[in-house]
N, C-alpha and C positions, 0 to 999 in steps of 0.2 A: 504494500500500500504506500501510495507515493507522500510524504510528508511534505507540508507547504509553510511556509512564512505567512503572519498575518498581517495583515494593514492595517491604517489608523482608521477606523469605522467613520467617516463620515458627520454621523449622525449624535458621538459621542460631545456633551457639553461639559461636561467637569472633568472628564481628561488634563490632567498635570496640577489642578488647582484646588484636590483634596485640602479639607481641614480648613478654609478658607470662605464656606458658608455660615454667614451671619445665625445669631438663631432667631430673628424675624423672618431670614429668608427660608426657617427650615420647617416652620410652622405650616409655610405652603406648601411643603413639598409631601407629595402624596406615598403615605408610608412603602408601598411594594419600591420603591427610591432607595429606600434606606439598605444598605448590605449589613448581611448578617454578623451579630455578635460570637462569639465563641466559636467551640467545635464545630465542623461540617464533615467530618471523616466519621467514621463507623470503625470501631473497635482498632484504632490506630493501633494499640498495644499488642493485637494478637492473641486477647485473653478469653477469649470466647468460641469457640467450634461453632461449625457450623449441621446444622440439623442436614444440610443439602449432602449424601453421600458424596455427589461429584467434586465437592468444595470443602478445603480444610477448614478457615476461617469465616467464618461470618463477617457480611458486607465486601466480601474482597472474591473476585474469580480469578480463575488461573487460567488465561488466555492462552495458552499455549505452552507445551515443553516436551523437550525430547526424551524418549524411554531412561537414558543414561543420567536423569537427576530429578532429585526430586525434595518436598514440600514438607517439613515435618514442626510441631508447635516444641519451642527447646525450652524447658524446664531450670538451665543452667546455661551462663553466659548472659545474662539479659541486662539490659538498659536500665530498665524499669519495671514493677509490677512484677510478676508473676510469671510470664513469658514473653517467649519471639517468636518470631519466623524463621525457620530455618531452612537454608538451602545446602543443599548436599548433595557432592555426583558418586557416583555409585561405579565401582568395578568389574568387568574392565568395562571401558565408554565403549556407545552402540554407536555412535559418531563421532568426528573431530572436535565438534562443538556442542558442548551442551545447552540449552539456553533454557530459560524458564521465565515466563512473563506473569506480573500479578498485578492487576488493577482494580479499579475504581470507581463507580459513575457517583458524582458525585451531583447535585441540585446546587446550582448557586444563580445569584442574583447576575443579570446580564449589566455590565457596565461596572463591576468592582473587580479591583485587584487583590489578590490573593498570596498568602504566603504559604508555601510547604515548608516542613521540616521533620527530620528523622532521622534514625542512632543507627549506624553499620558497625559491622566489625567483622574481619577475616578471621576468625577462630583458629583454622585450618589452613594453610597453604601448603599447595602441590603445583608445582609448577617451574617454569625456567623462564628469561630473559625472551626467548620466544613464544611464550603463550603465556603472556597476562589475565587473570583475570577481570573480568569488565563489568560494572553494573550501571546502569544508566535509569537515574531516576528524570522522569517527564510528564508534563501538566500539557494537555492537548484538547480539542474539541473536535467534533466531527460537525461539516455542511451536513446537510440534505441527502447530496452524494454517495455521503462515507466519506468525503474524504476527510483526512487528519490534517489540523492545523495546531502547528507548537506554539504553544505559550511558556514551556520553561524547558531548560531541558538540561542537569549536572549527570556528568561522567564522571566516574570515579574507577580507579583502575589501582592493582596493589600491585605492589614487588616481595611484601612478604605477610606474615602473619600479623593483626595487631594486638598490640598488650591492656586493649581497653578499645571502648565504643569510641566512633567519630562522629559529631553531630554537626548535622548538614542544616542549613540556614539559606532560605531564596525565596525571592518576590517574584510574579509571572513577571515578563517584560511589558504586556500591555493588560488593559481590563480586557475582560469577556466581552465578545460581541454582542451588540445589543438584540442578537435575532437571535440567542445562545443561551438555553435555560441550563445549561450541563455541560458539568466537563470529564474530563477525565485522568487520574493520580494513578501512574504505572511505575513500575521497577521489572526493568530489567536483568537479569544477570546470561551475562557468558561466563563459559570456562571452558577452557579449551585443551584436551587431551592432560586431562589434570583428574582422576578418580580418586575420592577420599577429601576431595576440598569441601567446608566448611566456610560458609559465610551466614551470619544472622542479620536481621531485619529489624528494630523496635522502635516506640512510640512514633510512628507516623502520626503526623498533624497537618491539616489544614487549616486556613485561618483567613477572612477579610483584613487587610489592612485600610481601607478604606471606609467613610463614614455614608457617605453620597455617592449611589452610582452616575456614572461621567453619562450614562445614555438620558439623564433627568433633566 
Protein backbone atom coordinates (compact mmCIF):
# COMPACT_ATOMS: atom_id res chain seq x y z
CA UNK A 1 0.00 0.00 0.00
CA UNK A 2 1.51 3.12 -1.31
CA UNK A 3 2.19 5.63 1.69
CA UNK A 4 1.40 9.47 0.88
CA UNK A 5 2.47 13.00 2.54
CA UNK A 6 -0.29 15.06 3.64
CA UNK A 7 -1.11 18.70 2.81
CA UNK A 8 -2.14 21.62 4.67
CA UNK A 9 -6.14 21.15 4.48
CA UNK A 10 -7.27 24.18 3.04
CA UNK A 11 -10.17 24.45 5.02
CA UNK A 12 -8.14 24.39 8.52
CA UNK A 13 -8.55 27.85 10.71
CA UNK A 14 -6.59 27.56 13.96
CA UNK A 15 -3.63 25.69 12.23
CA UNK A 16 -0.34 27.18 14.11
CA UNK A 17 -2.27 29.49 16.56
CA UNK A 18 -3.32 26.88 19.39
CA UNK A 19 -3.72 28.38 22.89
CA UNK A 20 -4.36 31.73 21.46
CA UNK A 21 -8.32 31.78 21.71
CA UNK A 22 -9.69 34.38 23.81
CA UNK A 23 -12.24 32.74 26.37
CA UNK A 24 -15.00 35.17 24.91
CA UNK A 25 -14.09 33.61 21.64
CA UNK A 26 -14.45 30.20 23.13
CA UNK A 27 -17.91 30.44 24.46
CA UNK A 28 -18.97 30.49 20.69
CA UNK A 29 -17.27 27.80 19.62
CA UNK A 30 -19.57 24.84 19.39
CA UNK A 31 -18.36 22.02 21.74
CA UNK A 32 -17.72 18.99 18.92
CA UNK A 33 -14.59 22.10 18.36
CA UNK A 34 -13.13 21.28 21.37
CA UNK A 35 -10.20 18.07 21.04
CA UNK A 36 -10.37 15.74 23.46
CA UNK A 37 -8.94 15.79 27.19
CA UNK A 38 -6.90 12.66 28.34
CA UNK A 39 -6.53 9.15 27.06
CA UNK A 40 -7.75 8.15 23.59
CA UNK A 41 -5.75 4.70 23.39
CA UNK A 42 -7.35 1.55 24.69
CA UNK A 43 -5.37 -0.58 27.05
CA UNK A 44 -1.86 1.28 26.06
CA UNK A 45 -0.38 -0.81 29.00
CA UNK A 46 -1.19 -4.35 27.41
CA UNK A 47 -2.88 -5.27 30.72
CA UNK A 48 -5.95 -6.77 29.48
CA UNK A 49 -6.42 -9.90 26.80
CA UNK A 50 -8.56 -9.93 24.63
CA UNK A 51 -11.80 -12.16 24.72
CA UNK A 52 -11.29 -12.20 20.59
CA UNK A 53 -9.28 -15.61 20.09
CA UNK A 54 -7.63 -14.10 16.98
CA UNK A 55 -6.34 -11.06 19.06
CA UNK A 56 -3.96 -11.10 22.13
CA UNK A 57 -4.75 -7.61 23.58
CA UNK A 58 -7.78 -6.00 23.70
CA UNK A 59 -8.35 -2.69 21.51
CA UNK A 60 -5.02 -3.51 19.43
CA UNK A 61 -5.10 -6.10 16.06
CA UNK A 62 -2.38 -7.75 14.68
CA UNK A 63 -2.38 -6.78 11.08
CA UNK A 64 -0.17 -8.99 9.89
CA UNK A 65 3.11 -11.34 10.74
CA UNK A 66 5.12 -13.86 9.47
CA UNK A 67 4.95 -17.75 10.99
CA UNK A 68 8.64 -17.03 12.27
CA UNK A 69 7.45 -14.40 15.28
CA UNK A 70 5.20 -13.95 17.39
CA UNK A 71 2.95 -11.89 20.18
CA UNK A 72 3.16 -12.91 23.68
CA UNK A 73 1.63 -10.58 27.12
CA UNK A 74 5.44 -10.40 29.24
CA UNK A 75 4.90 -10.63 32.99
CA UNK A 76 8.74 -9.55 33.54
CA UNK A 77 10.79 -6.67 31.85
CA UNK A 78 7.99 -4.06 31.89
CA UNK A 79 7.69 -0.25 31.98
CA UNK A 80 4.82 -0.06 33.97
CA UNK A 81 1.80 -1.83 35.40
CA UNK A 82 1.74 -5.28 35.40
CA UNK A 83 2.79 -6.13 31.70
CA UNK A 84 3.80 -5.61 27.98
CA UNK A 85 3.98 -6.79 24.61
CA UNK A 86 6.17 -8.89 23.68
CA UNK A 87 7.62 -9.62 20.42
CA UNK A 88 9.72 -12.62 19.97
CA UNK A 89 11.18 -14.61 16.78
CA UNK A 90 11.16 -18.09 17.10
CA UNK A 91 13.79 -20.82 15.63
CA UNK A 92 14.87 -21.55 13.14
CA UNK A 93 13.07 -18.24 10.95
CA UNK A 94 10.59 -19.60 8.19
CA UNK A 95 11.95 -16.39 6.29
CA UNK A 96 14.66 -13.78 6.08
CA UNK A 97 12.49 -11.20 7.64
CA UNK A 98 10.25 -11.49 10.36
CA UNK A 99 7.87 -8.78 10.70
CA UNK A 100 4.91 -8.25 12.89
CA UNK A 101 2.54 -5.33 12.71
CA UNK A 102 0.03 -4.11 15.74
CA UNK A 103 -2.28 -1.39 15.43
CA UNK A 104 -4.96 0.86 16.35
CA UNK A 105 -8.17 2.66 15.15
CA UNK A 106 -8.39 5.20 17.17
CA UNK A 107 -11.74 8.09 17.17
CA UNK A 108 -10.38 11.43 17.29
CA UNK A 109 -11.46 14.91 16.69
CA UNK A 110 -10.76 16.20 13.00
CA UNK A 111 -8.54 19.21 13.02
CA UNK A 112 -6.35 18.57 16.45
CA UNK A 113 -2.98 17.54 16.95
CA UNK A 114 -1.90 14.75 18.72
CA UNK A 115 0.90 13.29 20.68
CA UNK A 116 2.16 9.42 20.87
CA UNK A 117 4.24 8.19 23.38
CA UNK A 118 5.79 4.68 24.41
CA UNK A 119 8.50 2.53 26.42
CA UNK A 120 10.65 -0.18 24.09
CA UNK A 121 13.21 -2.11 25.15
CA UNK A 122 15.48 -4.88 23.37
CA UNK A 123 15.47 -7.43 26.06
CA UNK A 124 17.08 -9.93 23.68
CA UNK A 125 19.56 -9.24 20.87
CA UNK A 126 20.57 -11.65 18.13
CA UNK A 127 21.82 -10.29 15.53
CA UNK A 128 25.01 -8.62 13.48
CA UNK A 129 26.03 -5.35 11.87
CA UNK A 130 24.00 -6.68 8.85
CA UNK A 131 20.63 -7.24 10.07
CA UNK A 132 19.53 -4.63 12.53
CA UNK A 133 16.68 -4.83 14.20
CA UNK A 134 14.00 -2.25 13.13
CA UNK A 135 10.73 -1.14 14.74
CA UNK A 136 8.80 1.71 13.36
CA UNK A 137 6.33 3.33 15.35
CA UNK A 138 3.53 5.42 13.00
CA UNK A 139 0.26 7.61 13.23
CA UNK A 140 -1.51 7.57 9.63
CA UNK A 141 -5.11 7.82 8.26
CA UNK A 142 -6.68 6.31 5.50
CA UNK A 143 -8.99 8.43 2.40
CA UNK A 144 -11.94 6.81 1.16
CA UNK A 145 -9.55 4.84 -1.11
CA UNK A 146 -7.54 3.10 1.52
CA UNK A 147 -5.11 4.98 0.85
CA UNK A 148 -2.47 5.78 3.90
CA UNK A 149 -1.43 9.06 4.70
CA UNK A 150 1.50 9.67 7.46
CA UNK A 151 1.09 11.96 10.09
CA UNK A 152 4.04 10.77 12.37
CA UNK A 153 6.39 8.33 11.67
CA UNK A 154 9.81 7.34 14.41
CA UNK A 155 12.28 4.45 13.56
CA UNK A 156 14.04 3.01 15.88
CA UNK A 157 16.72 0.56 15.14
CA UNK A 158 19.21 -1.38 17.90
CA UNK A 159 22.89 -2.53 17.76
CA UNK A 160 22.51 -4.31 20.87
CA UNK A 161 20.59 -5.30 23.92
CA UNK A 162 19.03 -2.57 26.39
CA UNK A 163 19.65 -2.31 30.09
CA UNK A 164 16.30 -0.42 30.68
CA UNK A 165 13.20 0.95 28.69
CA UNK A 166 13.51 3.90 26.11
CA UNK A 167 10.80 6.26 26.11
CA UNK A 168 9.80 7.77 22.96
CA UNK A 169 8.02 11.34 22.81
CA UNK A 170 6.37 12.85 19.26
CA UNK A 171 3.61 15.21 18.03
CA UNK A 172 1.90 14.30 14.58
CA UNK A 173 3.57 16.85 12.19
CA UNK A 174 0.09 18.22 11.10
CA UNK A 175 -3.66 18.14 12.67
CA UNK A 176 -6.06 15.41 11.25
CA UNK A 177 -7.84 16.35 8.24
CA UNK A 178 -10.97 17.90 8.69
CA UNK A 179 -12.94 15.18 6.55
CA UNK A 180 -10.95 12.47 9.05
CA UNK A 181 -12.84 11.03 12.01
CA UNK A 182 -9.95 8.23 12.79
CA UNK A 183 -6.70 7.54 12.73
CA UNK A 184 -4.41 5.01 13.16
CA UNK A 185 -1.23 4.04 16.08
CA UNK A 186 0.89 1.08 14.54
CA UNK A 187 4.28 -0.50 15.59
CA UNK A 188 6.00 -2.19 13.42
CA UNK A 189 8.83 -4.58 14.01
CA UNK A 190 11.42 -6.27 11.63
CA UNK A 191 14.04 -8.67 12.54
CA UNK A 192 15.97 -10.07 10.27
CA UNK A 193 17.50 -13.72 10.27
CA UNK A 194 17.86 -13.20 14.11
CA UNK A 195 15.62 -16.33 16.12
CA UNK A 196 15.46 -15.90 19.90
CA UNK A 197 15.37 -11.82 19.74
CA UNK A 198 13.25 -10.35 22.21
CA UNK A 199 11.93 -6.97 22.16
CA UNK A 200 8.92 -5.42 24.41
CA UNK A 201 6.37 -2.92 23.98
CA UNK A 202 4.67 -0.77 27.01
CA UNK A 203 2.59 2.09 28.14
CA UNK A 204 1.54 3.23 24.63
CA UNK A 205 -0.28 6.68 24.91
CA UNK A 206 -2.17 8.83 22.85
CA UNK A 207 -2.92 12.36 23.63
CA UNK A 208 -4.50 15.82 22.18
CA UNK A 209 -2.04 18.43 22.47
CA UNK A 210 -4.26 20.86 21.34
CA UNK A 211 -7.29 22.89 22.93
CA UNK A 212 -9.22 24.17 19.55
CA UNK A 213 -9.46 22.03 16.46
CA UNK A 214 -7.66 24.28 13.48
CA UNK A 215 -10.88 22.88 11.14
CA UNK A 216 -13.27 25.42 13.72
Amino acid sequence: MMIRKPRINPLYRNYGVYGTVSPSREKCIPPACFCERGELLKNGGFETLSPNPFELFAGWILQSRTLDIGLTQATVNVYQGNSAASVQTTAPPVVGVSILVLRQYVDVTPGCLYRLKFAERMVTFVGDDGHLPLLVARVVYLDRNLNEYELLNIPIQKTAADTEYNLHEQTTNLPVPCDVPGIVVQFSFYITDAPGSVWNLDAVSLQSVARISACC
